[in-house]
C-alpha positions in Angstrom: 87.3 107.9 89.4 84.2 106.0 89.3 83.4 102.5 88.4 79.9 101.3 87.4 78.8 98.3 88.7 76.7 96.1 86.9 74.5 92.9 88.5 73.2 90.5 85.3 71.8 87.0 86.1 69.8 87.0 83.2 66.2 87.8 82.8 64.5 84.4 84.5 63.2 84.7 87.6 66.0 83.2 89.4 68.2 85.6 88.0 66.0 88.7 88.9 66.3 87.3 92.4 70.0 86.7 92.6 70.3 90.3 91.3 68.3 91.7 93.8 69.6 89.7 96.9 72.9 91.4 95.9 71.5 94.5 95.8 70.1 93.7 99.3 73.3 93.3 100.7 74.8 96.5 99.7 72.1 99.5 100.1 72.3 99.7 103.7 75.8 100.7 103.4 77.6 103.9 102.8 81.0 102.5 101.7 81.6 99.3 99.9 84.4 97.5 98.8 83.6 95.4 95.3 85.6 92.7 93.5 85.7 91.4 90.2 87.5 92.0 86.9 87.1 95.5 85.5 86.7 96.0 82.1 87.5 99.4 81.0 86.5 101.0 77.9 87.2 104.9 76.8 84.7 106.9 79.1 84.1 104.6 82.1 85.1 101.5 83.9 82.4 99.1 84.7 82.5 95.3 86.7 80.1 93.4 85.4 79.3 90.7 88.1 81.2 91.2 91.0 82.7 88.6 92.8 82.2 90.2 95.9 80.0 93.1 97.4 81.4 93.9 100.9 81.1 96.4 103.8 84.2 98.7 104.7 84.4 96.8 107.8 85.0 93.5 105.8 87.5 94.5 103.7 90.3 91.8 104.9 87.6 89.1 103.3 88.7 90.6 99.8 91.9 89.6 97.9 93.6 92.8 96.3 94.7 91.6 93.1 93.6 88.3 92.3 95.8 86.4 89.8 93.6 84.3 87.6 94.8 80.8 86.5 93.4 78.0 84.2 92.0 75.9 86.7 92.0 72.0 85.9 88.9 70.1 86.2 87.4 69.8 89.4 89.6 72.2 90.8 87.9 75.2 92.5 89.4 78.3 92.5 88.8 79.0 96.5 90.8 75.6 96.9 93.7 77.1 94.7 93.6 80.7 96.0 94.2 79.1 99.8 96.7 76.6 98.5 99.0 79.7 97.5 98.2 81.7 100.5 99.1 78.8 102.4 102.6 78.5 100.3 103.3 82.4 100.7 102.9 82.0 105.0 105.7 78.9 104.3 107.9 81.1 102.4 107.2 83.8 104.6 108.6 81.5 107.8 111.5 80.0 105.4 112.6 83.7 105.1 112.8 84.4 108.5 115.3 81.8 109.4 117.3 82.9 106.2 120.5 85.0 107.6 120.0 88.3 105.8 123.9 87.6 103.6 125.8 84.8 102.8 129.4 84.4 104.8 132.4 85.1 102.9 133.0 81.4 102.3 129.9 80.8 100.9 130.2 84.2 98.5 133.6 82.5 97.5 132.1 78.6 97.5 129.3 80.1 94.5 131.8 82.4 92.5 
């Protein structure tokens, strides 16, 4: 399947150079991996503005799925996304000192 990608900063000039410093980035690969939302419509699926343009070899810099939140005001979402990666590694080291069942008496204790 592919998906068309689509660079659009407006017509100015700053946006004509935005657009083509992205560009830039990319042609000089063979494989890239591209982020953003993908809107998908009945004969193609296009991401309009990616959030990011990346070589193969950079792929750990991009999140898989990224859940999107209302953010409040002045909250960045680079400064939420790391708060909850930060939570999950927690969570992760809470599990591992979890024992993997509960003793009889404490089956019995929450019956």
């Amino acid at each position: 399947n592919n998906v068309d990608v689509t660079f659009f900063y407006g017509r100015s000039r700053r946006g004509m150079l935005m657009a083509t410093n992205e560009l830039k980035k990319i042609c000089n690969y063979h494989s890239i991996i591209v982020s953003g939302k993908v809107q998908h419509s009945r004969k193609s699926s296009t991401i309009f503005n990616p959030d990011k343009c990346v070589s193969v070899d950079q792929a750990e810099t991009v999140v898989g799925i990224e859940p999107v939140y209302a953010l409040s005001s002045g909250l960045r979402k680079s400064v939420l996304l790391n708060a909850i990666h930060e939570a999950l590694q927690v969570a992760e080291e809470l599990f591992e000192c979890m024992p993997e069942s509960l003793s009889d008496e404490g089956l019995e204790a929450l019956s």
